[in-house]
C-alpha angles and dihedrals in degrees: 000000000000086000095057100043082052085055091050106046081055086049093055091044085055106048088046090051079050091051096038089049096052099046086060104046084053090051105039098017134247090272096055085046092059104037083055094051092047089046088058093043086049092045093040101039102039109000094052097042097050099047081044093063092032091058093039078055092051095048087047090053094041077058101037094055094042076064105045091039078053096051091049093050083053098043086048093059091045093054093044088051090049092043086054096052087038077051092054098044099051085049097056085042091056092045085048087048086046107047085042084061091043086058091043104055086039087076 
């Protein structure tokens, strides 16, 4: 029972798309149906599925750029920390340069 009353009820759908189909193509024409049915099979099948991908890339790259802005911050502080100790070093080095000429004038 369940089963025809299922049949039915598509059979119903079907005959109003018909309906609704067919009011529209004697109001707008069959030619404005069809250029509107070929403007929605152009937007769902190629439109849609390009700006789709195009938005998922741009997503990657947003990510991809938070990273890369994150790994120079990190690479910035490591090279201030190694130009500080290179800082250091060449400072000891100079005060070595400078009390050996000390010693050395002082002969």
């Amino acid at each position: 029972m369940a089963e025809t009353s299922n049949k039915s009820a598509v059979a119903r759908a079907s005959s109003e798309s018909a309906g609704i189909i067919t009011e529209l193509v004697e109001r707008l024409g069959l030619s404005t149906v069809l250029l509107l049915g070929a403007v929605y099979f152009g937007y769902q099948s190629i439109i849609r599925p390009i700006a789709d991908s195009y938005r998922q890339m741009i997503v990657d790259v947003a990510a991809t750029n938070k990273f890369l802005q994150e790994e120079i911050r990190n690479n910035d502080d490591e090279d201030a920390q190694r130009v500080r100790m290179i800082t250091d070093h060449i400072d000891r080095l100079e005060n070595k340069i400078d009390k050996m000429m000390e010693l050395e004038l002082m002969k």
